[in-house]
C-alpha positions as CSV (number, residue, x, y, z in Angstrom):
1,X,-19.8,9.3,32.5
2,X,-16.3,9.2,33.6
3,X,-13.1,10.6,32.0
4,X,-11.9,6.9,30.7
5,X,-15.2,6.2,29.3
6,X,-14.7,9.1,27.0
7,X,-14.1,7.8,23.0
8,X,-10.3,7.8,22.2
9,X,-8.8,9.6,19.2
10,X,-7.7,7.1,16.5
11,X,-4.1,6.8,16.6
12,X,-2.5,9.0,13.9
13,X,-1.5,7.4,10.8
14,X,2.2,7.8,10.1
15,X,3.3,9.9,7.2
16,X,5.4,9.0,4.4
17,X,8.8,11.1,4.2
18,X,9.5,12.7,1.2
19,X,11.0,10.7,-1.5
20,X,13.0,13.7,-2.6
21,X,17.0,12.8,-2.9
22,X,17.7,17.0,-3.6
23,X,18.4,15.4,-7.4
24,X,16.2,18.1,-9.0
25,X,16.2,17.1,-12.8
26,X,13.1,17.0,-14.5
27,X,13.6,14.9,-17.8
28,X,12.2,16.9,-20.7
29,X,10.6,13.9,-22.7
30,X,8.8,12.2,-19.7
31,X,8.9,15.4,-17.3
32,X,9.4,13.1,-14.6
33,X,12.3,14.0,-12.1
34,X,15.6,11.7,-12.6
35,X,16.3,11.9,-8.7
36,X,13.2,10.8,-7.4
37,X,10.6,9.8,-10.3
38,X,8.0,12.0,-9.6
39,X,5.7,14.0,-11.8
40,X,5.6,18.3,-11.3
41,X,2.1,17.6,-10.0
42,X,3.0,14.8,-7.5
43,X,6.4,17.0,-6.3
44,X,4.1,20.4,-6.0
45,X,0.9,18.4,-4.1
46,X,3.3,16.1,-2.0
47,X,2.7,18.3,1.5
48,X,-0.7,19.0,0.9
49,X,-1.6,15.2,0.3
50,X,-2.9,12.9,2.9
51,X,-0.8,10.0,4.2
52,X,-2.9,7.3,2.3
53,X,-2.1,9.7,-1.1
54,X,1.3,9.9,-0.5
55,X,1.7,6.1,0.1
56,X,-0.2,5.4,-3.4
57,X,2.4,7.8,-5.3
58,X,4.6,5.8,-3.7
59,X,3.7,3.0,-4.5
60,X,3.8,4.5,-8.5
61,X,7.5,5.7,-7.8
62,X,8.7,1.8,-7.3
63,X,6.6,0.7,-10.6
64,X,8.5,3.2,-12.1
65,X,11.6,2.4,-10.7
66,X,11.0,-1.2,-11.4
67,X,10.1,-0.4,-14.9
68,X,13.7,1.7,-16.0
69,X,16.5,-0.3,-18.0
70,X,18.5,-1.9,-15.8
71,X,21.8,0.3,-15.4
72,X,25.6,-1.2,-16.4
């Protein structure tokens, strides 16, 4: 067998970045942080989860977003 007819690696999937803004605020009613919408347990897991985990809280931060009042 020669060295081209080895199997390839998959190509890496990109990873999200961080939807942090440095806004730390957690909002005691919702305990949801005002800068970036996330829950404690979605800010504290966000490095250890895989791309496809951060792309679905994501994806939960703009239903949130698109859920606030709209602002004057």
């Amino acid at each position: 067998m020669m060295a081209n007819d080895l199997p390839q690696p998959a190509p890496s999937e990109p990873i999200p970045l961080s939807p942090c803004l440095g806004i730390c605020l957690m909002d005691p009613a919702t305990r949801i942080c005002r800068g970036c919408l996330r829950t404690i347990a979605e800010i504290a897991g966000w490095y250890e989860s895989s791309p496809a985990d951060k792309r679905a809280i994501l994806d939960r931060l703009a239903a949130r977003r698109a859920a606030l009042p709209a602002r004057q």
